[in-house]
C-alpha positions in Angstrom: -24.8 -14.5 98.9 -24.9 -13.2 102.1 -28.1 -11.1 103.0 -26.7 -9.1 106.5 -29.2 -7.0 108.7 -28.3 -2.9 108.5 -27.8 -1.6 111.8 -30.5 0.0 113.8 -29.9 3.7 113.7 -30.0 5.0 117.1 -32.5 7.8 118.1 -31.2 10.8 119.7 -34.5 12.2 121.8 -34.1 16.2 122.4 -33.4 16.3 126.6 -36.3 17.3 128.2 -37.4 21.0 129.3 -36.1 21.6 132.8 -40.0 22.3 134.4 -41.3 18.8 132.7 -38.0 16.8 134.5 -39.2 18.9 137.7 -42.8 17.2 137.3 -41.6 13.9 136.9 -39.2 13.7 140.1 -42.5 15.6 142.1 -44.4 12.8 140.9 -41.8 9.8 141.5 -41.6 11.5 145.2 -45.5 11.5 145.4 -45.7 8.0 144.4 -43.0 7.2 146.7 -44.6 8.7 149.5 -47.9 7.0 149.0 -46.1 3.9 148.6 -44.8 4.5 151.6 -48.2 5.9 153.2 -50.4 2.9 151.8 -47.3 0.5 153.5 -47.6 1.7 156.7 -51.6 1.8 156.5 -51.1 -1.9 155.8 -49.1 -2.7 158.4 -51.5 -0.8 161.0 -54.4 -2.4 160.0 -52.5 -5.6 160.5 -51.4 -4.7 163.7 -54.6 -2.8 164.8 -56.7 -6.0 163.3 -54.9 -8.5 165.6 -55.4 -6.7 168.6 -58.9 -6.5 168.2 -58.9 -10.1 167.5 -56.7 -10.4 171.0 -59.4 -8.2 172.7 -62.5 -10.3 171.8 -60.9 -13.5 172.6 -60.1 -12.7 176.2 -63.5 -10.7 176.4 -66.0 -13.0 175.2 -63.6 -16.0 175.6 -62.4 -16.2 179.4 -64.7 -17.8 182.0 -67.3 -15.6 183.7 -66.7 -16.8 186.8 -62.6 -17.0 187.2 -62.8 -13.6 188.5 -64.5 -11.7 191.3 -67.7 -10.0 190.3 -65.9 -6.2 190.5 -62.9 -7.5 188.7 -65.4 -8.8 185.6 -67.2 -5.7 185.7 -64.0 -3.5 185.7 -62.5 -5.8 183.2 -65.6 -5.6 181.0 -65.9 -2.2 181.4 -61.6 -1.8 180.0 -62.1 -4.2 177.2 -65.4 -2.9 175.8 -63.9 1.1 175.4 -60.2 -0.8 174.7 -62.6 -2.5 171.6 -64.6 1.1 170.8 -61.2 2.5 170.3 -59.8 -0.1 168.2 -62.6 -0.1 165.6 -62.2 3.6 165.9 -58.5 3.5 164.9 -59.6 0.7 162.3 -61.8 3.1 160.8 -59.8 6.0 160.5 -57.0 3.7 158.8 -59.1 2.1 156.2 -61.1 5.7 154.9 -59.4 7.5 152.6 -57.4 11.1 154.0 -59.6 13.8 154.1 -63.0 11.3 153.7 -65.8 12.5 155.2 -67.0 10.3 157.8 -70.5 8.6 156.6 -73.3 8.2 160.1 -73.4 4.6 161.2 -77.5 4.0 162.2 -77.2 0.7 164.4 -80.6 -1.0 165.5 -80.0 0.7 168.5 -83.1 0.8 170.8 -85.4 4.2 170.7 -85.3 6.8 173.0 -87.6 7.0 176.1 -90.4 9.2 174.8 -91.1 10.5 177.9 -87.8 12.4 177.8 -88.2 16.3 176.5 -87.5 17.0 172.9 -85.6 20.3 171.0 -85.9 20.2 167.8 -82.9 21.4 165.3 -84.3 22.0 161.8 -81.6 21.8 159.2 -83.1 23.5 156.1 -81.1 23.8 152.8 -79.2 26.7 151.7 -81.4 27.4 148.9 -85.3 26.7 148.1 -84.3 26.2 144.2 -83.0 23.4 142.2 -79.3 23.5 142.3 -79.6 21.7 138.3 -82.6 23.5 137.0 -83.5 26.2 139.2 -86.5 25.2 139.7 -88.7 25.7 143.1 -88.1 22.6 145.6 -91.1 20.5 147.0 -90.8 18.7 150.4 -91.7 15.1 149.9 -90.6 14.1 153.5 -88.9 14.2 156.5 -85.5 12.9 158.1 -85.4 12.7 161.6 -82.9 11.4 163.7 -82.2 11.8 167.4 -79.7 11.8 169.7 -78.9 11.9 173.5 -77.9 14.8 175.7 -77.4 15.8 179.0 -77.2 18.6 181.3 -74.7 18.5 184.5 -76.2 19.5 188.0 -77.8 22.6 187.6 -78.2 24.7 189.9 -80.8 27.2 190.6 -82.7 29.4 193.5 -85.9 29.2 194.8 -87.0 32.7 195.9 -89.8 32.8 198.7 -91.5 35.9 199.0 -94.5 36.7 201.6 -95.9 40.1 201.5 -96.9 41.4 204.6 -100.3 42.6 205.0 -101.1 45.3 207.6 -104.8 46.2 209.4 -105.1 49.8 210.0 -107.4 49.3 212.7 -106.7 46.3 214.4 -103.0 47.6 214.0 -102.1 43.5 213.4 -99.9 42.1 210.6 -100.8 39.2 208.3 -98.4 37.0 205.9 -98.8 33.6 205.1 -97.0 31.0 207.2 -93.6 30.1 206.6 -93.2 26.4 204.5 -92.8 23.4 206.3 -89.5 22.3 206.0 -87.2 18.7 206.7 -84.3 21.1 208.4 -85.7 24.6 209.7 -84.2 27.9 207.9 -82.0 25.4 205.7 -79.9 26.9 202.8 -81.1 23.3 200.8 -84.3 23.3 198.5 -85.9 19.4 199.0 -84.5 19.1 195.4 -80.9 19.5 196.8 -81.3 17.3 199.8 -81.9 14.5 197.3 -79.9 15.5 195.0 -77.1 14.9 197.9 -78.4 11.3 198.9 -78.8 10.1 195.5 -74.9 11.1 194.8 -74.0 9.2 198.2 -75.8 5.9 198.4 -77.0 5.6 194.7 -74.1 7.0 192.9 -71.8 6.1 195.7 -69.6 9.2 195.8 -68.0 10.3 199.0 -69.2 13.8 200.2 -65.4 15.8 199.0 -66.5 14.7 195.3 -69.9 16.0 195.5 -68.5 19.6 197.4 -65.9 19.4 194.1 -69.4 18.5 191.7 -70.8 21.6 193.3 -67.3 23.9 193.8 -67.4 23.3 189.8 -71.1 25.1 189.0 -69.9 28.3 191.1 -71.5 27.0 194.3 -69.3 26.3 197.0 -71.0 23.9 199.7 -68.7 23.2 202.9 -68.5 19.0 203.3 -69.8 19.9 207.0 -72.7 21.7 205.8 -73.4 18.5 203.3 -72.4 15.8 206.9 -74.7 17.9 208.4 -77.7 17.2 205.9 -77.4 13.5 205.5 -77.2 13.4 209.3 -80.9 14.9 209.8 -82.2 13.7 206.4 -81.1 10.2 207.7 -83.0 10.5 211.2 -86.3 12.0 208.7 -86.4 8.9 206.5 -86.0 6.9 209.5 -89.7 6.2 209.8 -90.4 5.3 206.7 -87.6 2.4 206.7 -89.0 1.4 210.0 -92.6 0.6 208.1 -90.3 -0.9 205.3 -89.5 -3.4 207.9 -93.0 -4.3 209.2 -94.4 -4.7 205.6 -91.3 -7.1 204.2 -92.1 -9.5 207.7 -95.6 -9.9 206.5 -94.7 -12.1 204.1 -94.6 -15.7 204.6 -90.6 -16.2 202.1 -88.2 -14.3 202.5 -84.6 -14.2 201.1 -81.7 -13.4 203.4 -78.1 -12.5 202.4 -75.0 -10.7 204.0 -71.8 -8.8 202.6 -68.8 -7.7 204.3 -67.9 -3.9 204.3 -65.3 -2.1 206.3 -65.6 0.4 209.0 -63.3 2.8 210.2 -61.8 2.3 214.1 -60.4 5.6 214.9 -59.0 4.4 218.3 -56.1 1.9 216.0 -56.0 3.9 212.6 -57.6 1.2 210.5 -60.6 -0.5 209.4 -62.6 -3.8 211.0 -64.8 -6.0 209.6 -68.5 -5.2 209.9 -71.7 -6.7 207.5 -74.5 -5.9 205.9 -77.1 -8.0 206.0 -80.0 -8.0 203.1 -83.4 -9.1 203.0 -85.6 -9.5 200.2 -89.3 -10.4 199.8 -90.0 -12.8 197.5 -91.7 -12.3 194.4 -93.7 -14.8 193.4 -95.8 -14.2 196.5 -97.1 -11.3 194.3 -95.9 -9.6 197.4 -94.9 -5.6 197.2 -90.8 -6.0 196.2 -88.9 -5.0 199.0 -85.5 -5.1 200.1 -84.0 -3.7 203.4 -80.6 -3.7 204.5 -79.4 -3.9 207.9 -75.8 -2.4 209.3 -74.2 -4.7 211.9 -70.9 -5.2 213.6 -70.3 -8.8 212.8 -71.5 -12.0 211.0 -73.3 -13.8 214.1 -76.5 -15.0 213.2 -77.8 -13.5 216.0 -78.4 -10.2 213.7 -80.7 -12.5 212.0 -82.3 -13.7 214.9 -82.8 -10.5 216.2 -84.1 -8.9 212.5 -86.8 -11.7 212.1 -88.0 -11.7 215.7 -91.7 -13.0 216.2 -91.5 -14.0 212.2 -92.1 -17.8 211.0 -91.6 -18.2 207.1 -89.6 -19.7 205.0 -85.9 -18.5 205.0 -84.1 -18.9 201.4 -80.2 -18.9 202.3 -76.9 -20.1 201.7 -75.2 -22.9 203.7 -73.3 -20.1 206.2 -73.7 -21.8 209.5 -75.3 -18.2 211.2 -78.6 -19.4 210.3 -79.1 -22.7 211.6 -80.2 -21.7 215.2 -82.9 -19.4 213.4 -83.9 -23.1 211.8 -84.2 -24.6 214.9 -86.5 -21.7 216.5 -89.0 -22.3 213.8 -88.1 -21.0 210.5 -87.9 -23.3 207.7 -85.0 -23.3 205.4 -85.5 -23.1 202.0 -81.6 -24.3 199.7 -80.7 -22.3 196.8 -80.2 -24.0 193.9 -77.9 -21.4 192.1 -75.0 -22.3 194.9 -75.3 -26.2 193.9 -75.0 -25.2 190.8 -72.2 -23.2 191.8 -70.1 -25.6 192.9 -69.8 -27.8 190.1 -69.0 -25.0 187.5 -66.0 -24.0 189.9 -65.4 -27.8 189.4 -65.4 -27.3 185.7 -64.4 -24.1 185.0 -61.0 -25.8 186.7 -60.5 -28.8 184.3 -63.9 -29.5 182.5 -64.7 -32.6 184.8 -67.4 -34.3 182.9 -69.5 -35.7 186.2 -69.7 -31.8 186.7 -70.7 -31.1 183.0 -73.4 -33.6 183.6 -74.2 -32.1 187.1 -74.1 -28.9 185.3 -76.9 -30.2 182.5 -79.5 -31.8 184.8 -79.4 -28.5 186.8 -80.2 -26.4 183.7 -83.0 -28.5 182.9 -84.3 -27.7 186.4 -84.4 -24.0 185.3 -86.1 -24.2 181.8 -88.9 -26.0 183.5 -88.4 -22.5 186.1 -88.5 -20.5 182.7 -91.7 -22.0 181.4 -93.0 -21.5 185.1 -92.0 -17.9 185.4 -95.3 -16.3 184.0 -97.8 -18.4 185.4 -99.8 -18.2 188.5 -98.8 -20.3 191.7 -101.2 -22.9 191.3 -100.0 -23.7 187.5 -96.7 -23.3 188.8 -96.9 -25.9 191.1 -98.3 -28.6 188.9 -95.6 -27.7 186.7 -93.0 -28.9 189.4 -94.8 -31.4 190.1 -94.9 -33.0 186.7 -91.8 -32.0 185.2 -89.2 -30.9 188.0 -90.1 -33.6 190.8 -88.8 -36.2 188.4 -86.2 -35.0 187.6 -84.6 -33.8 191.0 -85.2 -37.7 191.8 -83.3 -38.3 189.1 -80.4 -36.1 190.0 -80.3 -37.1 193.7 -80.0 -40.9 192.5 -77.4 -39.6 190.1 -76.0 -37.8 192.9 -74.9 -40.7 195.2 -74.0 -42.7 193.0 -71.6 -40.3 191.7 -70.6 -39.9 195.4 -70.3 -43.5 196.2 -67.6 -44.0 193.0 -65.5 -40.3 194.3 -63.1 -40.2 196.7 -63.1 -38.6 199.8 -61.6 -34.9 199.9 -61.7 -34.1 196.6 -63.3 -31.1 194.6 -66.3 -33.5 192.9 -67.0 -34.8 196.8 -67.4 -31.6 198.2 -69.4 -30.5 195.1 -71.8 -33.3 195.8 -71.7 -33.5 199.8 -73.1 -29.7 199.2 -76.3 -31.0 197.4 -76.7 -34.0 199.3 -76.8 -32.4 202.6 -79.0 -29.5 201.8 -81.1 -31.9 200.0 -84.6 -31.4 201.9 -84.3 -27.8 202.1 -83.1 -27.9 198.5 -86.5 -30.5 197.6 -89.1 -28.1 199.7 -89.6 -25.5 196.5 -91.6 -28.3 194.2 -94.2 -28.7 196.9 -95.7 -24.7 196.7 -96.1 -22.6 194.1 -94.5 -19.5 195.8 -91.5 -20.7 196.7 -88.3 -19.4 195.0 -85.5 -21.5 193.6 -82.6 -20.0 194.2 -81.3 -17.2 196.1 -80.4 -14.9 192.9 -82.6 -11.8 193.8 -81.4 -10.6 197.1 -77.7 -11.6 195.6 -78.9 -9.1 192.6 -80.1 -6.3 195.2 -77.0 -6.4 196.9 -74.6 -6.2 193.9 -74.6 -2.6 194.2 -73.4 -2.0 197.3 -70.4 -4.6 196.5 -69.6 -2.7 193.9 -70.2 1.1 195.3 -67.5 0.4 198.1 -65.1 0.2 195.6 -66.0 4.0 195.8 -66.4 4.4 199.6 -63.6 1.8 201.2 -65.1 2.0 204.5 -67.7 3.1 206.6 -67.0 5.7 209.6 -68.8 4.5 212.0 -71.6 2.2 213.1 -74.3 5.2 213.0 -73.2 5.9 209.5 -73.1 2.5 208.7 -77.0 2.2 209.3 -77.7 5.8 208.3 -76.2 3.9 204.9 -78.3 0.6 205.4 -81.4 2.5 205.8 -81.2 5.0 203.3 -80.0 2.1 200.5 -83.2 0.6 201.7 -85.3 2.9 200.4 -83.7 3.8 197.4 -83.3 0.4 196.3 -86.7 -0.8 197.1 -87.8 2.4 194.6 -85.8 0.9 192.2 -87.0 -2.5 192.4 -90.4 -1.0 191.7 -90.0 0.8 188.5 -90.0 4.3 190.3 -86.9 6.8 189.7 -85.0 7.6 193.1 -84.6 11.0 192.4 -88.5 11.7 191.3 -89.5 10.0 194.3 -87.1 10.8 197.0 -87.9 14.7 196.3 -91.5 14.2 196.2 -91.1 12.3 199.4 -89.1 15.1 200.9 -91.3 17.5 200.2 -94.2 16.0 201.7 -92.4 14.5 204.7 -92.8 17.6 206.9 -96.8 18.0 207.2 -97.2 14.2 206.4 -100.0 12.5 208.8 -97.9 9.1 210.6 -101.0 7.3 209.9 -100.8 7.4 206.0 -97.3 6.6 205.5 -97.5 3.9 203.7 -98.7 6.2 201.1 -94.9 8.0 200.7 -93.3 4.4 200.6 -91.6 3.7 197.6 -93.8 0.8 196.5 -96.2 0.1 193.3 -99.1 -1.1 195.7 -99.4 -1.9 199.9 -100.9 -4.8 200.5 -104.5 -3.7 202.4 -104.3 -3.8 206.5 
């Protein structure tokens, strides 16, 4: 007997109502789309993900010092917004459309509290609970802060001097007119250095600052503003001059030069000229000063001529322009940073290990600096003597042996003939307290004029080119003592005109002078 299987009946559904099919395919699209949507976000975050990845590896990764120092700062300066805007994008990818964006609080540092505060108080809508109805209690405070800024502003001072008659004596009386830098000028002190902080601080040529200005609704000709710098350089004059006699009282110094191009009408392009920096030295305890000095070429005898009738000792590099000023008394002092300097272009070039090593046994030399750097000179001293002595003993044996195992004309050999012949200049910083290592803080006071004539090109002249010198001086020098150029170059300014010669050293931008 056969047991077969009845066939399944088959199930007619009734066809769905037109408005339900209508849902379905609007959904179907829907999902398509977002499909399609969450696809492409995928593929964006990819591609977004590995360019970020491309962006810190040739940030952070390439060598600091395969490029120029304006090149690294301008290439810094692209990657770092190219990274901001990536994480940006990232961002925006990854949150949901129509997410609000949550506030990010980094461990950023505080603001200065010196800087003004407005407060914004953000109360709620309503003083009742938005559950219960209840009254609300405050049981604190958020605060956060953020940083704003005003562009130039520009405002009027209005003098007014009544004039007093005397019936009798038939005289008039009004009180004197202010002392001023430029007589009947249209510029407020707070202008004038307003203008010079722009030029040499900021480094903007005078057609941006008369655009900066043309902007606010005040149009200032670029003569009128050639004409102030002009008079406000011959003003400040004095007080660079003093600059000078104070920074030769010290027994170190630190010399350095930079070329910088100035204009020669007569053939329709630019020549070479240099500007030539000199630091005092700051473990003297010394007031820190630096002063620039414009001059036509690289001959050492600029230097000659700036240290006239002054017997120290000279830190500099190995440029040949100083070696007469050696022989006429001055003692040398060798920077340590350019040995070093030599064998990390040695490295950075094919990792050569005598250079690693090179490269190791000079860092030692500055952590035993960077346990010195607080102490007084005498500490410092034994310090050297102890710990760094030894060790530059060590690396000079090291060094020609190395030497006697290299080949002539090679990169190592040069790298070492550097050391070896600087060797007793390079020795002389273990046997005094005072004495600098290296050459790193006139190189760090100059930086900015390297990179401001990126902004300038050229000088036009050889007047303008000290004008610059001697007004960088000054502003620098405030700088290098913890005072604002602005605050104090207006103050200074305003004083300037009634100011006695014989207290001068009172307007110069310096923390303390030392007694005369």
């Amino acid at each position: 007997m056969t047991i077969g299987l009845e066939p399944a009946q088959n199930t007619v559904h009734p066809p769905l109502p037109d408005w339900v099919q209508a849902q379905i395919s609007a959904l179907q699209s829907q999902l398509l789309e977002r499909d399609a949507e969450l696809k492409r976000r995928e593929l964006k975050i990819q591609q977004l993900t590995l360019e970020l990845a491309h962006h810190k590896r040739i940030r952070f990764g390439c060598r600091s010092e395969a490029l120029s120092l304006e090149q690294r700062d301008l290439f810094a300066e692209c990657c770092d917004e190219d990274g901001a805007a990536i994480v940006a994008e990232l961002e925006q990818q990854r949150a949901p459309a129509g997410t609000p964006r949550q506030p990010q609080r980094s461990g950023r540092k505080p603001l200065p509290p010196e800087l003004p505060r407005i407060e914004h108080r953000h109360e709620p809508a309503s003083c009742t609970c938005g559950e219960c109805g209840r009254d609300l209690i405050k049981i604190g405070e958020d605060i956060s802060e953020q940083l704003d800024v005003e562009p130039a502003r520009f405002f009027v001072h209005r003098h007014i001097r009544p004039q007093y008659a005397c019936r009798h004596c038939e005289t008039v009386t009004a009180a004197p007119v202010p002392a001023a830098l430029i007589d009947g000028g249209l510029a407020a002190p707070g202008l004038h250095a307003w203008v010079l902080i722009q030029k040499y601080l900021d480094h903007l040529p005078l057609y941006r600052i008369e655009r900066i200005s043309e902007r606010q609704g005040v149009p200032i000709a670029r003569s009128t503003l050639a004409q102030w710098v002009g008079q406000l350089g011959v003003a400040l004059q004095p007080l660079v001059d003093r600059l000078v006699a104070l920074l030769k009282q010290g027994k170190i110094l630190h010399a350095d030069e930079t070329p910088v191009q100035q204009l020669d009408p007569g053939q329709g392009k630019t020549q070479r000229a240099y500007l030539w920096a000199y630091r005092s030295n700051d473990l003297e305890g010394a007031p820190r000063i630096v002063v620039f000095d414009y001059q036509s070429s690289r001959s050492g005898q600029h230097a000659r001529d700036f240290l006239a009738g002054w017997r120290g000792h000279l830190m500099v590099d190995d440029y040949g322009g100083y070696k007469e000023t050696f022989r006429q008394g001055v003692t040398e002092l060798a920077c340590l940073a350019h040995c070093r300097r030599k064998f990390f272009d040695l490295k950075a070039a094919g990792g050569h290990p005598v250079a690693e090593e090179a490269l190791r046994r000079i860092g030692a030399l500055y952590a035993i600096e960077a346990q010195a750097r607080d102490r007084d000179a005498s500490a410092r001293l034994a310090l050297r003597q102890h710990e760094a002595l030894p060790r530059l003993t060590e690396l000079h044996d090291w060094l020609v042996a190395q030497r006697i195992r290299t080949a002539d004309g090679t990169g190592l050999a040069r790298a070492i003939d550097y050391s070896l012949k600087r060797w007793t200049a390079l020795l002389r910083y273990v046997d005094n307290g005072e004495r600098p290592v290296d050459n790193n803080s006139v190189e760090n006071a100059i930086r900015p004029i390297t990179l401001g004539r990126r902004n300038w090109l050229f000088t036009g002249s050889e007047r303008a080119g000290r004008r610059a010198a001697a007004i960088q001086s000054l502003l620098n020098t405030a700088k290098l003592n913890g005072l604002e150029p602005y605050a104090w170059l207006k103050d200074t300014l305003e004083r300037l005109p009634t100011w006695p010669y014989s207290r001068i050293d009172e307007l110069l931008p310096l923390k303390a002078v030392p007694a005369q």
